[in-house]
Each structure stands twice: as C-alpha cells, then as structure tokens.
N, C-alpha and C positions, 0 to 999 in steps of 0.2 A: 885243900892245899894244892893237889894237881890240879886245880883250874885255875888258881893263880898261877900258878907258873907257867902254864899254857897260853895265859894272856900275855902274859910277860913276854914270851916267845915272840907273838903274834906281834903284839909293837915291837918289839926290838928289827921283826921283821921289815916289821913297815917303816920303820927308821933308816934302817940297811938299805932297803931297797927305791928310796927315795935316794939314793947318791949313785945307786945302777944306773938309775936310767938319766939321758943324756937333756931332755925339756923339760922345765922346768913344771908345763902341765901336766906333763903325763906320771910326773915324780909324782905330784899331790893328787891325780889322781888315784893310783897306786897305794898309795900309802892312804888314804879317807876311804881303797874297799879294803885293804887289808884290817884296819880299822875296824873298820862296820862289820867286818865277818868274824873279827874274835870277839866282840860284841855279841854279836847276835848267837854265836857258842856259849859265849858265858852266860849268859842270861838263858837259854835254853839248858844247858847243865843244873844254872840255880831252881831253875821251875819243877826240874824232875826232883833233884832233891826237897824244896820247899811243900810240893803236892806231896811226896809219898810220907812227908812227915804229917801232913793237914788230916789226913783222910785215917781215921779208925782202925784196925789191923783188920779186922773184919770183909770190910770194904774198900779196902785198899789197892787190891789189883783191880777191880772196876774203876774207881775212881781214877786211877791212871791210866787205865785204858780207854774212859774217857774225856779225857782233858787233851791227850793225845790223836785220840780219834779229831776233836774237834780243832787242833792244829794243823792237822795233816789239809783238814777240809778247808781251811782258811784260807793255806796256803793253795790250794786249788784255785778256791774261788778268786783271792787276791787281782791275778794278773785280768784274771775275765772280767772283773768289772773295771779292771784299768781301761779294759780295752774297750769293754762299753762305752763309758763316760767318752771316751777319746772320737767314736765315734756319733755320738749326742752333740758334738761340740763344733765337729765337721775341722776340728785341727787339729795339728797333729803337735803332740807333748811329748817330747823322750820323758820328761818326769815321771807319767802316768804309768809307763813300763817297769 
C-alpha cells in the first residue's frame, strides 16, 4: 500500500513540476527522471518483497543477501561498460551514460 502511494506522490510530482519549470524541454525532461526514478523505487521495493517471499525461511536471509549482493554489482558494473563500449566505438553517446 505505501508504495503505491509513494508512486502516486512521485507522479503527482512529476506533473507539478512540469508547469514549474519555464521550457518546455526541460519540463519533459523533469518529469521522464522523476518518472524513471519512482519507477525504478517501485520496482526495487517489489523485488525485495517478491524475493523474500520466493526463497524458504530457512534460506531466506542468504538468498537476499544474495540477490542484493548481485544488484549492487550491476549497478557498479553498469556505467563501466557504458564507458567501455563508448570508447570501442571512438564516439561519444550521452546514452551510454
């Protein structure tokens, strides 16, 4: 329940703050991270609840500390192979970041 309504928030935010700002770019950009970042909450909230329900009682605090472990490392690695690729390609992507 409190992560819907969390997201709730977070667009309502992103709504809001799309009539703050004065260009009409930086409105929609604004509002697609505000977006993307209760997104990316919620669905990080769902994982922990879905994992601790997946895994045994037994096994349960490994299992999320592994799955988590291997989050963490992603997000590590993530940007490094952006950055790789980006120089494999010898141009330059704001995407890849």
């Amino acid at each position: 329940m409190s992560v819907t309504v969390s997201l709730v928030l977070c667009v309502t935010s992103a709504i809001i703050g799309c009539f703050l700002v004065t260009d009409s770019a930086d409105a929609l950009v604004l509002s697609l991270a505000l977006i993307g970042k209760s997104s990316i909450s919620g669905g990080w909230a769902a994982v922990q609840i879905f994992s601790a329900e997946k895994f045994p009682t037994l096994i349960r605090n490994i299992g999320i500390a592994s799955c988590a472990l291997a989050a963490r490392v992603g997000g590590i690695v993530a940007p490094q192979i952006g950055l790789a690729v980006s120089c494999l390609l010898l141009s330059h992507n704001p995407m890849l970041y």
